[in-house]
C-alpha positions as CSV (number, residue, x, y, z in Angstrom):
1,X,0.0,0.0,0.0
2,X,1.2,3.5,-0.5
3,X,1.3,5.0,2.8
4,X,1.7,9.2,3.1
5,X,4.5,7.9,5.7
6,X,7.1,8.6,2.3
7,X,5.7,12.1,2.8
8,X,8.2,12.5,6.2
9,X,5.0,12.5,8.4
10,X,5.3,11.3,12.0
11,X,3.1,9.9,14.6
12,X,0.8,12.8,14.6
13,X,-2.1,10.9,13.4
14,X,-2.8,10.2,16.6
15,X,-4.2,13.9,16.9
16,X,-6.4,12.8,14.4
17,X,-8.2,10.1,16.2
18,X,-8.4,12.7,19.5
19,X,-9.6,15.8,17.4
20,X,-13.2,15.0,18.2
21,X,-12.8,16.8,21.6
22,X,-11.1,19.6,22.4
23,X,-7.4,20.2,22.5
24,X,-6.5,21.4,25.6
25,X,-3.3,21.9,27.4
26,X,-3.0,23.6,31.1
27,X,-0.3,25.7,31.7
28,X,0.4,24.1,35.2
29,X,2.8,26.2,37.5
30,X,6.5,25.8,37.5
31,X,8.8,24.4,39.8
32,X,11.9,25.3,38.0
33,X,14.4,27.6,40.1
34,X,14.3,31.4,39.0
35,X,10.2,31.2,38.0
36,X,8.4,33.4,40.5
37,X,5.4,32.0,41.4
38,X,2.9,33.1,38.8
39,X,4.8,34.5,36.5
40,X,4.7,33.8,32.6
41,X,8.2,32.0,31.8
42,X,9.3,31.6,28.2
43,X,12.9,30.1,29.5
44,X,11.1,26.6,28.9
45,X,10.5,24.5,25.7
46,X,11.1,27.2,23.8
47,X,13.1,30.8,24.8
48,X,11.5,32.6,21.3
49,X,8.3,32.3,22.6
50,X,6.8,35.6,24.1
51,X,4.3,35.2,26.4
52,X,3.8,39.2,27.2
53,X,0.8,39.3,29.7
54,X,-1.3,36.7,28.5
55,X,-2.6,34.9,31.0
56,X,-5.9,32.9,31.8
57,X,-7.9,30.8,29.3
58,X,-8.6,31.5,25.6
59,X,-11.3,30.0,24.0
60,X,-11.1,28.9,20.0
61,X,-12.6,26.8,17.8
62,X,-13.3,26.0,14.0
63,X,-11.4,24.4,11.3
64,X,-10.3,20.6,12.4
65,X,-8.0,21.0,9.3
66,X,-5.5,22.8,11.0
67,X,-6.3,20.5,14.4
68,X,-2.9,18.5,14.3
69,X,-1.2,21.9,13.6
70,X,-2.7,23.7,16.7
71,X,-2.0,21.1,18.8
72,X,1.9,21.0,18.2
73,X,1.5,25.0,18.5
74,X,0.0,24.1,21.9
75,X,2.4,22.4,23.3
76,X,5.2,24.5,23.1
77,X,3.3,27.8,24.1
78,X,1.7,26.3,26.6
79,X,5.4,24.7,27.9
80,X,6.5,28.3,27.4
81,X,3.5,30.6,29.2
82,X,2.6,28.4,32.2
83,X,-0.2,31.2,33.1
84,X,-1.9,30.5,29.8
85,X,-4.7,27.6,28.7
86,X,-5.3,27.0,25.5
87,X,-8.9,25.6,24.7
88,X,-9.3,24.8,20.6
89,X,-12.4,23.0,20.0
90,X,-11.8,21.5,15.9
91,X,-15.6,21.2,15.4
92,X,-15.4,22.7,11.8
93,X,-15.1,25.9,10.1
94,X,-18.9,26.8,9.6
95,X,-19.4,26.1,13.9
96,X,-16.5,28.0,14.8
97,X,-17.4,31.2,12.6
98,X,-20.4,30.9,14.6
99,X,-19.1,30.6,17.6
100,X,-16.8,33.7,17.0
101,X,-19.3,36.0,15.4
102,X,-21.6,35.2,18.7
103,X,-18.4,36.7,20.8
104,X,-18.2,33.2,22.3
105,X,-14.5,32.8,21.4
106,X,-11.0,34.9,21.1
107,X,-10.6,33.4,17.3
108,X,-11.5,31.1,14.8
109,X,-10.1,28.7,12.4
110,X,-11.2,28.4,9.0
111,X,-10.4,26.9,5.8
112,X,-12.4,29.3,3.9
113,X,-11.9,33.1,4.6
114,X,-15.3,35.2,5.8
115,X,-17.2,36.2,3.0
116,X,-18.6,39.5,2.2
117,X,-21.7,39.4,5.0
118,X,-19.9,37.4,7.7
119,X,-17.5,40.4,7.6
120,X,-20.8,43.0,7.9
121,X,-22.1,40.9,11.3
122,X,-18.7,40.8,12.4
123,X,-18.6,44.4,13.0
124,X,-21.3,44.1,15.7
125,X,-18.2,41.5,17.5
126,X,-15.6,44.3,16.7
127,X,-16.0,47.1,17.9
128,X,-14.9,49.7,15.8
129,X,-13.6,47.3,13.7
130,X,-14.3,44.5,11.8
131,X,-13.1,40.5,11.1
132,X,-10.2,40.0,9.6
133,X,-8.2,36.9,7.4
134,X,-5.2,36.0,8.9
135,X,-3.3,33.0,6.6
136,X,-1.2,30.3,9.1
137,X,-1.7,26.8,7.8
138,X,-1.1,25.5,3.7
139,X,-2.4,21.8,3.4
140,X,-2.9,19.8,0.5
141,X,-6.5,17.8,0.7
142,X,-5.5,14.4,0.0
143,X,-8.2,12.4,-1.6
144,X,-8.1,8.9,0.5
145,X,-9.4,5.5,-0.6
146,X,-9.6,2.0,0.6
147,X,-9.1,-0.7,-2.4
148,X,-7.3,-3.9,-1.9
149,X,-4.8,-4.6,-4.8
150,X,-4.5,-1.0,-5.7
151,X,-1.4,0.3,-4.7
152,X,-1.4,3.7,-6.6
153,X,-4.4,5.2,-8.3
154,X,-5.0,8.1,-10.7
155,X,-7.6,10.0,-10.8
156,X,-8.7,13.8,-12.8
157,X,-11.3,16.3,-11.7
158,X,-14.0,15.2,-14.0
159,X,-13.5,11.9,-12.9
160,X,-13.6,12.8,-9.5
161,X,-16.7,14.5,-9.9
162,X,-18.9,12.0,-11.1
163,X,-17.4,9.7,-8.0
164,X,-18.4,12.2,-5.1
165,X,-22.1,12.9,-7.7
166,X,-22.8,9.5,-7.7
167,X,-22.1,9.0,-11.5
168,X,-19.2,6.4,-11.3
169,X,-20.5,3.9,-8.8
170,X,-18.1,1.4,-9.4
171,X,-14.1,1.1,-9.3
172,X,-13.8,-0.9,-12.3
173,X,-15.7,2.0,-14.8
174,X,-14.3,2.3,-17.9
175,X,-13.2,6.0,-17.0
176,X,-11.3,5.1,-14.1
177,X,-9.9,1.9,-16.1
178,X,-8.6,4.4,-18.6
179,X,-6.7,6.6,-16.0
180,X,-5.3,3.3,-14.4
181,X,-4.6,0.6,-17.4
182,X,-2.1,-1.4,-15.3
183,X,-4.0,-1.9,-12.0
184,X,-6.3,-4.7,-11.4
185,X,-9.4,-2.6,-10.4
186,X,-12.4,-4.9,-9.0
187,X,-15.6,-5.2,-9.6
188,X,-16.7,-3.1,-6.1
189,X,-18.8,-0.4,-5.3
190,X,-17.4,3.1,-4.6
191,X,-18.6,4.4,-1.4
192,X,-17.8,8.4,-1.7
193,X,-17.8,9.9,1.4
194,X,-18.1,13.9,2.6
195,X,-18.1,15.9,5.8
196,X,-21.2,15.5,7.6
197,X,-21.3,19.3,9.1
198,X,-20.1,22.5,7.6
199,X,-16.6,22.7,6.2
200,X,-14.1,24.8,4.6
201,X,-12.4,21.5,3.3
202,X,-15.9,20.6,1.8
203,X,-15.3,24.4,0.3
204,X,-12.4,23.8,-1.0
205,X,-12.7,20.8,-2.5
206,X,-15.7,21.7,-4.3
207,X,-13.9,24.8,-5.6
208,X,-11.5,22.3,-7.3
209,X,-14.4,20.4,-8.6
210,X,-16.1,23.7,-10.1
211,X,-12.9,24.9,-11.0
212,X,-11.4,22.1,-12.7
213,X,-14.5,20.3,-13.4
214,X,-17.3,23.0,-14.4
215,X,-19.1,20.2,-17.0
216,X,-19.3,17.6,-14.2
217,X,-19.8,19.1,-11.3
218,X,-22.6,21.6,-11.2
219,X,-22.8,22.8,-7.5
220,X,-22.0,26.4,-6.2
221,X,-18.8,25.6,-3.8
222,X,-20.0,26.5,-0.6
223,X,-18.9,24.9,3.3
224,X,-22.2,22.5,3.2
225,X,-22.3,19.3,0.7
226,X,-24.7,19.5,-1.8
227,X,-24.2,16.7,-4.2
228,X,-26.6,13.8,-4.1
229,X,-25.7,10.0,-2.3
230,X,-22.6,9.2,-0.5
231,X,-22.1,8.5,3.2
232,X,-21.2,11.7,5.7
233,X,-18.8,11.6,8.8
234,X,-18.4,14.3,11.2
235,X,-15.1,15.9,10.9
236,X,-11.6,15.4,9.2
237,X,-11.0,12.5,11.8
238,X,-14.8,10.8,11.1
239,X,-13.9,10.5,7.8
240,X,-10.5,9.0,7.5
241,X,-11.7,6.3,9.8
242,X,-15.0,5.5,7.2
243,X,-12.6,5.2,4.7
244,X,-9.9,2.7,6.9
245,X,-12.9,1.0,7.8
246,X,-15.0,0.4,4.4
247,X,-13.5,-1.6,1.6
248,X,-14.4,0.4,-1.6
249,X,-14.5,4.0,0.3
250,X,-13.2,7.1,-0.5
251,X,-12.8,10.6,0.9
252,X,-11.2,14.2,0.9
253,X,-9.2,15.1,3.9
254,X,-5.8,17.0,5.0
255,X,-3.1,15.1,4.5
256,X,-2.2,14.9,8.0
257,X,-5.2,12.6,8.5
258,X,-4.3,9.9,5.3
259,X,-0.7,9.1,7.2
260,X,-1.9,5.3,7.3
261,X,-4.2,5.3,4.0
262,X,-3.5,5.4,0.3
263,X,-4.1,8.4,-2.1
264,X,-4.6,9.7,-5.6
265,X,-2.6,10.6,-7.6
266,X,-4.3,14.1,-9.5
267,X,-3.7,14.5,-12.8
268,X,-3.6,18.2,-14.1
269,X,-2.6,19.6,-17.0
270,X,1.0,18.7,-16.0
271,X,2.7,15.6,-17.6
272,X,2.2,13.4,-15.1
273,X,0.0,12.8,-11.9
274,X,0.8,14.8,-8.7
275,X,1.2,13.7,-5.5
276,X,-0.1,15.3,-2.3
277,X,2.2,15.9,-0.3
278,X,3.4,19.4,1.0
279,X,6.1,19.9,-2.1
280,X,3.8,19.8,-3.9
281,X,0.9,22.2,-2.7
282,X,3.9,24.3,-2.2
283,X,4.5,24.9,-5.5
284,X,0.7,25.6,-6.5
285,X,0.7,28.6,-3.8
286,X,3.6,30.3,-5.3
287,X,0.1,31.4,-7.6
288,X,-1.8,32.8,-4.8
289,X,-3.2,35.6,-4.6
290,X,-3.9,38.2,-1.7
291,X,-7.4,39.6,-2.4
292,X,-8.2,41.4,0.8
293,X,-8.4,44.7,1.2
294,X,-6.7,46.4,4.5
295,X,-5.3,44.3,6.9
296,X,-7.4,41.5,5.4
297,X,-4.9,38.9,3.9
298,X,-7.6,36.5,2.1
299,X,-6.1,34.8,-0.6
300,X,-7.4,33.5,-4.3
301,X,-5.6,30.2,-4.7
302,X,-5.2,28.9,-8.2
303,X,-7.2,25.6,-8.5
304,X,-5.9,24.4,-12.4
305,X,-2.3,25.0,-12.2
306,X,-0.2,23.4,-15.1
307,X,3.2,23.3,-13.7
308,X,4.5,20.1,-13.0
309,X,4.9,18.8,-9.6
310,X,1.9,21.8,-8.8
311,X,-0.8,19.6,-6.4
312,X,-4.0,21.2,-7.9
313,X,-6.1,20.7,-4.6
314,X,-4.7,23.0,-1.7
315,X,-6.5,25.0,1.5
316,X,-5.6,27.5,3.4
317,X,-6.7,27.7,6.9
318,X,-6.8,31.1,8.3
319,X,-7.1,32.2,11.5
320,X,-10.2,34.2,12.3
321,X,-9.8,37.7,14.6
322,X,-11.3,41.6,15.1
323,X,-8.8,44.2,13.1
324,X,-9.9,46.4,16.1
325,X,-12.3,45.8,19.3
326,X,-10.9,42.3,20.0
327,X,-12.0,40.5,23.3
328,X,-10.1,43.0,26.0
329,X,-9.7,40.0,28.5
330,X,-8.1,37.4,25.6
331,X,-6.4,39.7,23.3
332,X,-2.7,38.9,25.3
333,X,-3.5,35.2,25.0
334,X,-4.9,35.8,21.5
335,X,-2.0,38.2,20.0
336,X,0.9,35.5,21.9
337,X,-0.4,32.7,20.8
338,X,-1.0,33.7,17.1
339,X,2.1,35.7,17.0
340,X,3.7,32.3,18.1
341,X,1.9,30.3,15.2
342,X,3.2,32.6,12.4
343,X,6.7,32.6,13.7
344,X,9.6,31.2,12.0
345,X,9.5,28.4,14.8
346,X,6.2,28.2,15.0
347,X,5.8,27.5,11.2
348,X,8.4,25.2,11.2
349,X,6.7,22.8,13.1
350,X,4.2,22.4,9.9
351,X,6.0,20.2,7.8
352,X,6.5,17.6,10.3
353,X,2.7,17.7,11.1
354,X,1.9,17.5,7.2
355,X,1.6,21.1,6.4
356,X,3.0,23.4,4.3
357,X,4.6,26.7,5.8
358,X,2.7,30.2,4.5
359,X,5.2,31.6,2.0
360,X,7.2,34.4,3.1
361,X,6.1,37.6,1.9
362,X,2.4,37.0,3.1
363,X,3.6,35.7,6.6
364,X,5.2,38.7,7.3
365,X,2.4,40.7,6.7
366,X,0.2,38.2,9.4
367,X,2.9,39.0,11.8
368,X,2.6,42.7,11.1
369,X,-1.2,42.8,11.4
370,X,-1.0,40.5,14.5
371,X,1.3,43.0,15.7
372,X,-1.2,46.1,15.4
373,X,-4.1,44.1,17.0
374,X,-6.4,45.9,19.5
């Protein structure tokens, strides 16, 4: 089987099975000499973190894309500002927009930025100010199946379509036999799987479909699945285990979650099939495009790309928070915490968790904007 494990991941799949509760670390008091009692201390774990004068809990929620990410972030702040807890709940995009916009959190993670009238109710959260698009996390969505015998499997955007639209039913069609003519493909049913509650994956993925796709796939992308049949699991982690678990099944998911499954192969309009792995959606952001306006740092990514090695289906998760009029009692935590994220240490924690770092010229402005913060 062709395991992601070629893709340098490490045992941080296991955040994939836990991601179904919260991830939560306590910054327990210290007992090392020199740490008043109390006191923030960023001489642990790691010395570049700055704690300032956050303290207490924050509260987040949203994308489980970015879960395994979050949690390796965790770690080392909360190791570093023992006065700080860090409560991320990875119930999906569309809940934790929600949850922000109803003031309930200090930020949310999405893998689709706020659109036009999320932004207008955001300004009754911000005060004097409005929700803003902060870029931290680049993953490729890996499309995951579950067919004994097939080792490696190729598969295009229309084709793809008609799977997840109930068109091609079965893995031995003649349009997936064409894609494939050396592997054995059985005679089994395909059973597509999508995320059961609102997602920016399920956004993205369907932008790649309309994108790259337009005659097959006739849905408006959008966080909620609109195609007809399949089965629906709750979260990134519900459906990599349907897919493990079902011979025949297949699913979209971040890469960190397919460590122990196979996956496509995408063919574009590149020579031969791309892989996902974070090379590769690498080299398809070097085409995206910042398209929000003030300190707004939404991106338009490039769905078709032709150059070769360019992995064609890509999200960016992006870390929800007020430009101005941000929670008084979280905004240390918030701006710490975030700041940390979009550090050169913090980002370089990604690729080990099967994510791509945010290119450099747009994660220097995040840090500037996270700087300015109020």
């Amino acid at each position: 089987m062709k395991l992601q494990r070629k893709n340098r991941l490490r045992a941080l799949s296991l955040g994939a099975v836990a991601v179904s509760s919260a991830l939560a670390l306590t910054a327990c008091g210290s007992d090392d000499a020199g740490t008043e009692a109390g006191g923030n201390s960023s001489a642990t774990a790691n010395s570049n973190i700055d704690c300032g004068d956050a303290k207490g809990q924050l509260q987040a929620s949203g994308s489980s894309a970015q879960a395994n990410a979050v949690d390796a972030w965790v770690k080392q702040f909360s190791a570093a500002c023992r006065d700080v807890q860090i409560n991320y709940k990875p119930d999906g995009s569309g809940a934790g927009i929600t949850a922000w916009l109803q003031g309930q959190t200090g930020f949310a993670g999405s893998d689709s930025a706020l659109d036009a009238d999320e932004i207008k109710e955001s300004q009754s959260v911000c005060t004097d100010g409005q929700g803003i698009n902060l870029p931290m996390v680049v993953g490729p969505i890996a499309v995951a199946y579950n067919l004994e015998g097939v080792d490696n499997l190729v598969l295009d955007a229309p084709t793809l379509a008609k799977i997840f639209d109930s068109k091609i039913t079965k893995w031995n069609d003649e349009a997936i036999k064409k894609l494939n003519p050396d592997a054995q493909l059985p005679d089994v049913k395909i059973q597509a799987v999508h995320r059961s509650e609102d997602s920016g994956t399920t956004e993205n993925f369907t932008k790649y479909l309309a994108a790259a796709a337009p005659d097959d796939w006739k849905y408006e992308p959008a966080k909620a699945w609109a195609a007809k049949g399949g089965a629906a699991a709750q979260g990134s982690s519900g459906v990599a285990a349907q897919v493990k678990q079902v011979a025949g099944a297949i699913s979209y998911m971040e890469l960190s979650y397919a460590e122990e499954l196979s996956t496509v192969d995408i063919k574009t309009g590149a020579a031969e099939p791309v892989e996902a792995n974070t090379e590769n959606a690498t080299k398809s952001l070097t085409e995206a495009k910042v398209v929000g306006t003030g300190k707004d740092l939404a991106l338009e990514l490039n769905y078709t790309p032709d150059a070769e090695g360019a992995y064609p289906l890509t999200l960016v998760t992006y870390e929800i928070v007020c430009d101005k009029g941000n929670k008084a009692e979280t905004l240390p935590a918030t701006k710490a915490f975030l700041s940390y994220a979009a550090s050169e240490d913090g980002q370089g924690l990604l690729a080990d968790a099967g994510y791509a770092p945010i290119p450099d010229e747009i994660i220097t402005k995040v840090r500037e904007t996270l700087a300015s913060l109020s």
